[in-house]
NUPA-755899 format. One record per residue (C-alpha): z, y, x. Coordinates in steps of 0.1 Angstrom, whole numbers, plus 5000, padded with zeros to 4 digits. Layout:
<pts>
ZYX/...
</pts>
This chain:
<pts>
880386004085/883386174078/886386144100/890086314100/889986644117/893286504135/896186264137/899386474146/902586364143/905186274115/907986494131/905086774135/903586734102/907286814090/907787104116/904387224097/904987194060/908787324066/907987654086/904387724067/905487834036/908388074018/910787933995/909388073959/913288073949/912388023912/915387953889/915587873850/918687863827/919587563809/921987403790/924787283805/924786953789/921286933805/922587073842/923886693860/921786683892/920886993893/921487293922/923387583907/921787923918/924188163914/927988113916/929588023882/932688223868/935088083841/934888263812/938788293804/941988133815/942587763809/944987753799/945088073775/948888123772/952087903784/951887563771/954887323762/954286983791/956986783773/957986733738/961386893735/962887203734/961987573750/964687793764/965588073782/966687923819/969388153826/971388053792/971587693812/973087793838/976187633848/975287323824/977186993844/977886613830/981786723831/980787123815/977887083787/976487353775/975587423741/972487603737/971787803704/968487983710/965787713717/962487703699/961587293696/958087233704/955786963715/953386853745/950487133742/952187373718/952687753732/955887833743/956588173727/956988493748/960588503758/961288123766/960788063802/961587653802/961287363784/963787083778/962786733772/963986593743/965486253756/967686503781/969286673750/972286613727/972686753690/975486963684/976887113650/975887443667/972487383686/971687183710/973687013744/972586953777/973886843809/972186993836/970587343837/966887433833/964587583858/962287913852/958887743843/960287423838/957887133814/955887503812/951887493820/951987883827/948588053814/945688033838/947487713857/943687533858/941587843857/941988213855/939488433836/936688543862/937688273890/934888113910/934187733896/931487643915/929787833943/925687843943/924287543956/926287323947/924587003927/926486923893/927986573886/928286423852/932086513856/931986833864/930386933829/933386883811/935287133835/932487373828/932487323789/936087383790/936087653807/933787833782/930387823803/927787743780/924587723800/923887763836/920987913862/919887613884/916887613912/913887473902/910287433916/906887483900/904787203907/901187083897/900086733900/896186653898/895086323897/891386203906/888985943911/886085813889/888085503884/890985593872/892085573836/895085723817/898385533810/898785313782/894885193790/893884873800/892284863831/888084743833/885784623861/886384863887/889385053870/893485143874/895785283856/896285603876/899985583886/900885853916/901186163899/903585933875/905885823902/905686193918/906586343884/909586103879/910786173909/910386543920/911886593880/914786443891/915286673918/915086933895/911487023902/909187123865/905986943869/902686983851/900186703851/896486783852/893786603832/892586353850/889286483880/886186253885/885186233921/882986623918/884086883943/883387143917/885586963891/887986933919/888087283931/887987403897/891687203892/893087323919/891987703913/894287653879/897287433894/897787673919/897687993898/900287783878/902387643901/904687663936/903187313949/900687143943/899786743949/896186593947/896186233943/893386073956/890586203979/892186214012/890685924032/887285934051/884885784024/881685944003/883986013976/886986113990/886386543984/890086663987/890186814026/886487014020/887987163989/890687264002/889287384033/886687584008/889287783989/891687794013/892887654045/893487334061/896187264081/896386904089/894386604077/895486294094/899386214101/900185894123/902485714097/901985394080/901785394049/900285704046/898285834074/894986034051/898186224042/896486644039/898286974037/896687294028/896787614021/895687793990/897088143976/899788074008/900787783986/900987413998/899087183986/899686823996/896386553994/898186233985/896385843998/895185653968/897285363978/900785343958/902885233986/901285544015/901485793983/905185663972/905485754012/903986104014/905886183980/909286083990/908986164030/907386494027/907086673991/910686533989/911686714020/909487014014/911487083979/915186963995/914187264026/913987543991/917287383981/916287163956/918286833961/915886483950/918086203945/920986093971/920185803994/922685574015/922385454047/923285074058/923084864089/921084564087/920184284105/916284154103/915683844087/912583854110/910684014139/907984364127/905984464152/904684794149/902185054167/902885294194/902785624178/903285554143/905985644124/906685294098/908285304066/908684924059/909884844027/912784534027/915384384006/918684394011/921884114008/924784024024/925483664037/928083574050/930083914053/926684024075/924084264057/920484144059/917284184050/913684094045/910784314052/907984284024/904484354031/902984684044/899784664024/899485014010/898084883979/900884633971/902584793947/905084533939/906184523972/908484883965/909584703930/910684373945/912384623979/916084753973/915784954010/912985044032/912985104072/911885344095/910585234127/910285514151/907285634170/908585504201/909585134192/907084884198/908484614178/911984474163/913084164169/914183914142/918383954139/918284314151/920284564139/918984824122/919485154097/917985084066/917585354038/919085214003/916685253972/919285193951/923085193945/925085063977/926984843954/924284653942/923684493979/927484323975/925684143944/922384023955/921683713957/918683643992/916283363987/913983294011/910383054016/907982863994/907583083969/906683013927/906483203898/909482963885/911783193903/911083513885/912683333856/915583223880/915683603886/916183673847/919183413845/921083533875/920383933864/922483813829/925683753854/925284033864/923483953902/920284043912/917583803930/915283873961/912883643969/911283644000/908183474007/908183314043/906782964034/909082634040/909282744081/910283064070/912782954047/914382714068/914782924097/916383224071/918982944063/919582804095/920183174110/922483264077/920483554066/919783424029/921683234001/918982973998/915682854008/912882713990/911082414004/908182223989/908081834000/904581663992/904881293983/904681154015/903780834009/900080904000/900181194026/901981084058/900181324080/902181624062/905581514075/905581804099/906481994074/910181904072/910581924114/912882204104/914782044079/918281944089/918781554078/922981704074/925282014066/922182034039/922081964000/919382013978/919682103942/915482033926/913882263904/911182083897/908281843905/905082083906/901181993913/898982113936/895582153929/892482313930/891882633911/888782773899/887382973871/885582653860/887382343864/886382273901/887681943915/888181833949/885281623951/882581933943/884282173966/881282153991/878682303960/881182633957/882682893979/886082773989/888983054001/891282874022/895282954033/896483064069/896682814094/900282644095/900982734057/902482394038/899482444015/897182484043/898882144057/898781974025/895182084018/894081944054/895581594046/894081594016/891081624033/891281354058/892381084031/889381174010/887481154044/885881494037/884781684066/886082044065/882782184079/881182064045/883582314028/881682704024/884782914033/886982674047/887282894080/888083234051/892083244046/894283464035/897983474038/899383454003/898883253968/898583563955/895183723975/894083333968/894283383932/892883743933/889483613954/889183333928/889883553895/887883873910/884583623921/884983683957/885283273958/884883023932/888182813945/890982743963/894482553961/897582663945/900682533928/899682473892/902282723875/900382993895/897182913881/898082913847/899883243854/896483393862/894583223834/892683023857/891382613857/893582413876/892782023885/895781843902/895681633934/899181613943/902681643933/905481843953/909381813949/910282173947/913782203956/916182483965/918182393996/921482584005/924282504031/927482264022/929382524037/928482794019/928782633979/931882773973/930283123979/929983303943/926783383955/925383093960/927182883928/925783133907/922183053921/922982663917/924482693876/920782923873/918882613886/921282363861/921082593833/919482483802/917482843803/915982763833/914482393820/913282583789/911082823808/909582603829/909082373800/907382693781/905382743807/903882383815/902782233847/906482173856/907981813855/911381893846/913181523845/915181623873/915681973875/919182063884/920381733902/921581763934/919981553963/920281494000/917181424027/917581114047/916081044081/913080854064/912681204044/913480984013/915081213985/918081063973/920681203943/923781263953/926781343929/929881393959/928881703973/931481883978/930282193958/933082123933/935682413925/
</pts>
C-alpha cells in the first residue's frame, strides 16, 4: 500500500518551493492597452514632453510680463502687443504670461488692465507633466486601469512586463473535457481551469495539456513535454495514496521528489518535484484542497519571481460559530462574510475538499494556524477577503433551515444591488445566529404541531417577544425516493436517515411514533448524514433507496416525493433591527411578487400566505400581525 513519503509542514513546504528554484525572469512585450495588472520589467521612459511647448491655462490674452508692470486700479495700463488665445492653445515664443479675459478692458488702442502680470502666468510651461526621457514608472511596478492613459499620453505604445511559463496537465480516467456532460463515474475536469484563470491574471501564460488517463507512461510522457515547454508545471490529479494515483513515482522517475505530503487541510497529498531543476507541483483531485495548493503555494511561488496574482484584503471577524481544528495542521476554512450591526461576521462553510460550492457560496476564507486547537464561536479573527471589501458593507447574513426557495430570494436581493449568504445551521443554529446578532435573519421550519406535539422542542429557542416573523411559505415534508416510496413501505428499502437533533431528524422520529412504527424496522435508520444535500445524493446516486426532505428539494433533484407533513417556513428577524436597510430589503424580497412567482414555478410551495408578517405566541400558535413596527 502506498503511503506519503512525509508530512512536513506548511511554513516548510513554503521555505522549500521558495529557496529550490531560480526565478526564470522571462518577460514579453505587450500592448499597453493589454498591460492593467501586470508587473512592468524594465523602467518606462516618456517618449517626449507633455506638454510639447507652452500652453495658454486660461482663455484670454498672452503678454510679455514686464510691459505690465506698474498696471494699478488708479494707473491702467494699456497693453498693445498681446496675442489673444484660448485654454490649450500655444503661447508663441516671446509671450511669457497670460491674461484672463474677464480681467481685461478694451481700449481704442489694445487692451487695459488693472493689475500686472506675472512671468509664467495662466502659462503650462512645456514639459510641466512630463519631460522627454523622464522616468514614469519604475520596474516592478503593477499597472492600474488609470495609469494607461498617462502612458498613452505620454507616447508609450507597448510595454515589457514579467511573465511566467506554465504548463497545466490534467489526469484521471474519469475526467472529461469542459462543455461535456458528466456519465456514471465521470466530472468535468475543473482544476487546471481555475489554476489557468487565476495564475493568467497574475500575468502568468499557461498551456493546458490534453487530458492523461491514469498510465504512468502517458503521464511521464506529459510531463517530459510541459516541462521542456514551460517554467512550472502543475499536475492535477495523482497525488493521493491510491492504485491510481501515479504523480509522486513519475516524478520521482524523471526527476526528483522533494516533498509528498504537507499538513494542511484542504490539501495535504499536495507534491513538489523536480524535473530539468524546474518545479513541478502535484495538485489533490478535490476542488477545494487544489483551489488551496493553487492559490497558497503556485500563487506564492510566482508572487516570490515578482509576478503579482490578484490583491487580497484583510478583515477582522467575529465567528458565527465555534471550528475546531487539528494540532499541526495548517486550515484554510472557507466563510462568508457580513456586517450586523456595525460588527463584521461570519460563517464558516464546510471543509469537505470535494464541496465545491462551498468556495462559490464563501466571500472570505480563514487560516487557522498550526498551533490553535480550536476557535471559539464570537472570536475574533483575520479573515482573507475573496472578493472586493466593499461588498461585505452590502451583504445581507441569513442563517438556519435551509431551502432551495432562498436561492431565488438571493436573485431578488442581488437586483438591489445586495448580495445573500445563506448559512445552513438548522432552526438551533439559526436561532442562536440571531439571538447573538451575527446574521440579518434566521430561517426556522415549524411542523404543524397539532398532529405532532412531540416536535415542540424544536422552538425551545424561539423567543415568544422582540421577534416577528415574515412566512415564506407552507412546504411538505416527505419521503423521497427514486420510486414513489411512502412511509408505510420504508421497512422493504434502504432508508438514509439525518443527524441526531436535526428538525428533520425530530420531525421524522414523531412521525414514527404516531404511526407506531418501530425505528429498528427501518434498514438504515442508525445511517445519517448531516445535510439534505448528501441525503439527496445517497438517494439519486443508489447508495439508499429513501430518505426525508422538504418537497422543493426533491423536485430540485428530479426525484419522487410523497408528503406526510406540512411546515410553516418563515423567516424570523429582530423588531429592533427592521429599520436596518439590510434587513427591509430581505423582508420587500420575501413580499415581492417575484418571489411568489418562483415558488409558484417551482411547485410544492403553498404560497397563500407568503409575505405576511406573524408573531409566535406562548401556545406556539402563529398569529398575523399587521402593527409591527417595521413601518418607515
Amino acid at each position: 500500500m502506498k503511503r506519503y513519503l512525509s508530512l512536513i509542514s506548511f511554513n516548510r513546504a513554503i521555505e522549500i518551493l521558495n529557496s529550490s528554484f531560480r526565478d526564470p525572469q522571462r518577460t514579453e512585450t505587450i500592448p499597453v492597452t493589454k498591460s492593467s495588472g501586470r508587473v512592468i520589467a524594465r523602467p518606462v521612459f516618456a517618449a517626449y514632453s507633455v506638454p510639447g511647448e507652452n500652453l495658454s491655462a486660461m482663455d484670454g490674452y498672452a503678454v510679455m510680463s514686464r510691459s505690465t508692470v506698474g498696471a494699478k486700479d488708479q494707473s491702467p495700463v494699456i497693453i498693445k502687443d498681446f496675442v489673444q488665445v484660448n485654454t490649450g492653445n500655444i503661447v508663441p515664443p516671446g509671450y511669457d504670461a497670460v491674461v484672463m479675459v474677464e480681467d481685461t478692458w478694451d481700449s481704442r488702442d489694445g487692451i487695459l488692465i488693472r493689475k500686472p502680470a506675472m512671468q509664467w502666468q495662466h502659462i503650462r510651461s512645456a514639459g510641466e507633466d512630463v519631460k522627454e526621457g523622464q522616468l514614469v514608472l519604475p520596474a516592478g511596478y503593477r499597472v492600474r486601469p488609470f495609469d494607461i492613459g498617462a502612458l498613452v499620453t505620454y507616447g508609450i505604445t507597448h510595454l515589457e512586463v514579467l511573465t511566467v511559463n506554465i504548463g497545466l496537465i490534467p489526469t484521471g480516467s474519469e475526467i472529461i473535457p469542459l462543455g461535456h456532460r458528466p456519465g456514471p463515474g465521470q466530472v468535468v475536469e475543473s482544476n487546471t481551469v481555475m489554476a489557468q484563470v487565476y495564475l493568467e491574471s497574475a500575468g502568468a501564460q499557461c498551456t493546458r495539456y490534453p487530458i492523461v488517463p491514469d498510465d504512468p507512461e502517458l503521464i511521464a510522457k506529459s510531463l517530459k513535454k510541459a516541462v521542456s515547454e514551460n517554467d512550472l508545471v502543475l499536475v492535477s490529479a495523482g497525488s493521493s495514496a491510491g492504485t491510481r494515483d501515479h504523480t509522486a513515482d513519475v516524478i520521482s522517475t524523471l526527476g526528483e521528489l522533494l516533498f509528498h505530503g504537507v499538513a494542511v487541510k484542504p490539501g495535504k497529498p499536495v507534491i513538489l518535484g523536480r524535473i530539468s531543476n524546474k518545479p513541478v507541483l502535484g495538485l489533490p483531485g478535490y476542488p477545494l484542497a487544489a483551489q488551496t495548493v493553487i492559490r497558497e503555494m503556485a500563487g506564492r511561488l510566482i508572487q516570490d519571481w515578482k509576478l503579482t496574482p490578484p490583491p487580497v484584503y484583510s478583515v477582522p471577524i467575529s465567528l458565527a460559530h465555534g471550528l475546531v481544528s487539528d494540532i499541526g495542521f495548517d486550515e484554510f476554512i472557507p466563510v462568508s462574510i457580513g456586517q450586523v450591526d456595525g460588527r463584521y461576521w461570519g460563517f464558516p462553510h464546510s471543509r469537505g475538499s470535494g464541496v465545491q460550492m462551498a468556495s462559490v457560496r464563501a466571500n472570505g476564507f480563514v487560516h487557522i494556524a498550526p498551533s490553535v486547537e480550536g476557535l471559539e464561536a464570537g472570536q475574533i479573527v483575520d479573515a482573507t477577503l475573496t472578493t472586493d471589501p466593499a461588498s461585505t458593507n452590502r451583504t445581507i447574513l441569513i442563517s438556519g433551515r435551509y431551502d432551495p426557495a432562498i436561492e431565488s430570494l438571493a436573485e431578488i436581493i442581488r437586483e438591489n444591488g445586495m448580495v445573500l449568504h445563506a448559512a445552513k445551521s438548522g432552526n438551533a443554529g439559526g436561532m442562536i445566529a440571531l439571538n447573538r446578532h451575527s446574521c440579518h435573519g434566521a430561517l426556522v421550519s415549524l411542523p404543524d404541531f397539532s398532529f405532532l406535539p412531540h416536535c415542540r422542542g424544536i422552538t425551545g429557542l424561539i423567543p415568544r417577544s422582540g421577534l416577528i416573523f415574515i412566512h415564506l411559505a407552507s412546504i411538505s415534508q416527505g419521503i423521497v425516493s427514486r420510486e414513489g416510496v411512502s412511509l408505510n413501505e420504508l421497512s422493504r428499502v434502504r432508508f438514509i436517515n439525518r443527524q441526531k437533533g436535526s428538525t428533520t431528524r425530530m420531525i421524522f422520529d414523531a412521525l414514527l411514533e404516531v404511526r407506531g412504527v418501530a425505528p429498528e424496522t427501518i434498514d438504515g435508520y442508525r445511517y445519517e448524514v448531516t445535510s439534505q444535500e448528501a441525503l439527496l445524493d445517497a438517494v439519486t446516486s443508489g447508495m439508499a433507496d429513501a430518505g426525508i426532505c422538504s418537497s422543493g428539494a426533491a423536485k430540485a433533484s428530479g426525484l419522487c416525493f410523497v408528503p406526510v407533513i406540512n411546515e410553516q417556513y418563515e423567516l424570523a428577524v429582530r423588531t429592533e433591527s427592521c429599520s436596518d436597510p439590510m434587513v427591509r430589503t430581505l423582508m420587500e424580497a420575501v413580499q415581492s411578487l417575484q418571489f411568489r412567482a418562483f415558488l409558484e414555478r417551482a411547485g410544492g410551495y403553498d404560497t397563500s400566505r407568503t409575505g405576511t408578517i406573524n408573531a409566535i405566541s406562548e401556545d406556539l400558535a402563529v398569529t398575523e400581525i399587521f402593527d409591527t413596527g417595521c413601518q418607515d
